[in-house]
VOBA-1610 file (N, C-alpha, C; in pm, whole numbers, padded with zeros to 5 digits, always signed):
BEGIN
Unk-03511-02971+04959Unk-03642-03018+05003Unk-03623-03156+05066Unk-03679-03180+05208Unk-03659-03265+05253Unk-03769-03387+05178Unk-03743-03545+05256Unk-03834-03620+05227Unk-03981-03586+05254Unk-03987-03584+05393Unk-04068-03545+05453Unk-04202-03432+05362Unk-04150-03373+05322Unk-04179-03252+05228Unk-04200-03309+05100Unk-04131-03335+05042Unk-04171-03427+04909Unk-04287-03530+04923Unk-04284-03613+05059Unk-04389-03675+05097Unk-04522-03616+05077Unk-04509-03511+05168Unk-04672-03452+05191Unk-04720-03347+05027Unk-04647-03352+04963Unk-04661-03277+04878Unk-04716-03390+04747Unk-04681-03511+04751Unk-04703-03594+04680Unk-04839-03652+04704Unk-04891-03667+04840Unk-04979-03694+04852Unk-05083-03583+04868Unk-05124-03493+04815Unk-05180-03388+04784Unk-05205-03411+04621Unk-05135-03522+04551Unk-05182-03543+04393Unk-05279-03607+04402Unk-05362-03629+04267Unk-05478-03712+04244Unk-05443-03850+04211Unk-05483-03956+04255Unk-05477-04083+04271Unk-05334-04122+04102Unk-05411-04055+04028Unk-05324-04103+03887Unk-05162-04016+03878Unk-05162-03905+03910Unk-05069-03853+03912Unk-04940-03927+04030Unk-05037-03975+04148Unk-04936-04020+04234Unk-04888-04181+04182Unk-04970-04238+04074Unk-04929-04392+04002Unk-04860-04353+03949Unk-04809-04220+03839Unk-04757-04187+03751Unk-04604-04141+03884Unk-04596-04087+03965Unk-04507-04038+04013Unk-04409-04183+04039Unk-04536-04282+04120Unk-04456-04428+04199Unk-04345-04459+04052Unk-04424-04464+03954Unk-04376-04549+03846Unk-04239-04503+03814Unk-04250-04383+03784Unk-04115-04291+03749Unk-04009-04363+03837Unk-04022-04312+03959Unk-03931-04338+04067Unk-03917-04512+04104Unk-03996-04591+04083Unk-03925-04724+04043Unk-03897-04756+03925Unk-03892-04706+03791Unk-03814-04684+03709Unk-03666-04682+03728Unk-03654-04525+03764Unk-03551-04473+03810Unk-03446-04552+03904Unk-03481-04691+03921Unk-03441-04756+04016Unk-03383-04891+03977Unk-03469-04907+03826Unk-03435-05022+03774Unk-03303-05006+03645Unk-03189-05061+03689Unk-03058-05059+03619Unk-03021-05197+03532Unk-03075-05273+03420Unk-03086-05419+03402Unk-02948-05395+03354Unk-02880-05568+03404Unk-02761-05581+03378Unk-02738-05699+03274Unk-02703-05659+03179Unk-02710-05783+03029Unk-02653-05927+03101Unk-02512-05862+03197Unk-02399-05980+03212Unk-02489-06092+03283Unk-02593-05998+03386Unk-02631-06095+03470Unk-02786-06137+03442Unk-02836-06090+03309Unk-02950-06159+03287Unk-02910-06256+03180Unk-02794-06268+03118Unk-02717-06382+03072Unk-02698-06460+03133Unk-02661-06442+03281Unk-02642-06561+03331Unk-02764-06635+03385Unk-02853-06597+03392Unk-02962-06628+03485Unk-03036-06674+03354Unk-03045-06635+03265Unk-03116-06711+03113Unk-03020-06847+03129Unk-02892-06878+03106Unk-02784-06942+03148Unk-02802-07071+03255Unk-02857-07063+03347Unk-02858-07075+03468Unk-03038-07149+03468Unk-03125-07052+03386Unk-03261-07156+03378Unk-03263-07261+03264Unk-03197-07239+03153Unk-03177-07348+03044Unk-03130-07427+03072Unk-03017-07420+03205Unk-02957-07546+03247Unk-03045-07651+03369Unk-03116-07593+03417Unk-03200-07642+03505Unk-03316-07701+03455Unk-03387-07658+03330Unk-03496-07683+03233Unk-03410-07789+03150Unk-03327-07822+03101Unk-03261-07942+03090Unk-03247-08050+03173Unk-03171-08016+03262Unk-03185-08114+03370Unk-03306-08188+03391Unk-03435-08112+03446Unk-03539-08160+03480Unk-03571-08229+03351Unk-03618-08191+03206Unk-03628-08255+03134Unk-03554-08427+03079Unk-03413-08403+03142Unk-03350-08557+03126Unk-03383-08622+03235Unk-03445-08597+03335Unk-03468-08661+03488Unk-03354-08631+03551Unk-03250-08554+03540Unk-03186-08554+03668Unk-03207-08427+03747Unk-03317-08384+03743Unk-03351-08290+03862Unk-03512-08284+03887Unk-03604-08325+03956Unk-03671-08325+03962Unk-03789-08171+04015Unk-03922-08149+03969Unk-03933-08069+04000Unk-03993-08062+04116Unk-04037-07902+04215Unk-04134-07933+04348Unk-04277-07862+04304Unk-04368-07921+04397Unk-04475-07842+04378Unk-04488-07720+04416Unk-04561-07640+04315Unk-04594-07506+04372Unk-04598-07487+04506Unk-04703-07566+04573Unk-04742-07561+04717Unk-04693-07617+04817Unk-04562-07693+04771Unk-04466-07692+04894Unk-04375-07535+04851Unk-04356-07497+04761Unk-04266-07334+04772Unk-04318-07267+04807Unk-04455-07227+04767Unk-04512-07108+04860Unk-04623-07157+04961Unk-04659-07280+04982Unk-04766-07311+05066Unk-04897-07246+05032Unk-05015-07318+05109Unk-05138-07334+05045Unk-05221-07220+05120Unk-05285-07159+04991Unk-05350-06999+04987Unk-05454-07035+05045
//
C-alpha cells in the first residue's frame, strides 16, 4: 500500500481516530537515548552553574525569539 493510499484512507477517520493515528506514528518515531540525555542534563547543570556564579550571563527571552 502506497503512501498516497494510506493517506486518503486516513483521512476518511473521525477527527479522534486520526489524533490517535498522528500520535502512534510520532511515537513510533521517538527513540530516547540515555547517553545523550545524560549529556544534555550534563551540559544544563553546567550552564545553570555558571550563570548562577556570574560567569555566564543570561539573554532575554525576547532577544531569542523576538517580540510576539
Amino acid at each position: 500500500m502506497g503512501t498516497k493510499t494510506l493517506i486518503d484512507s486516513a483521512m476518511k477517520l473521525d477527527p479522534a481516530e486520526r489524533f490517535e493515528l498522528i500520535d502512534e506514528l510520532l511515537h513510533s518515531l521517538d527513540h530516547p537515548d540515555p547517553e545523550l540525555d545524560r549529556v544534555w542534563i550534563e551540559e544544563a547543570e553546567r550552564r545553570l552553574a555558571a550563570y548562577r556564579t556570574g560567569r555566564m550571563q543570561g539573554i532575554p527571552a525576547s532577544d531569542v525569539v523576538g517580540e510576539m
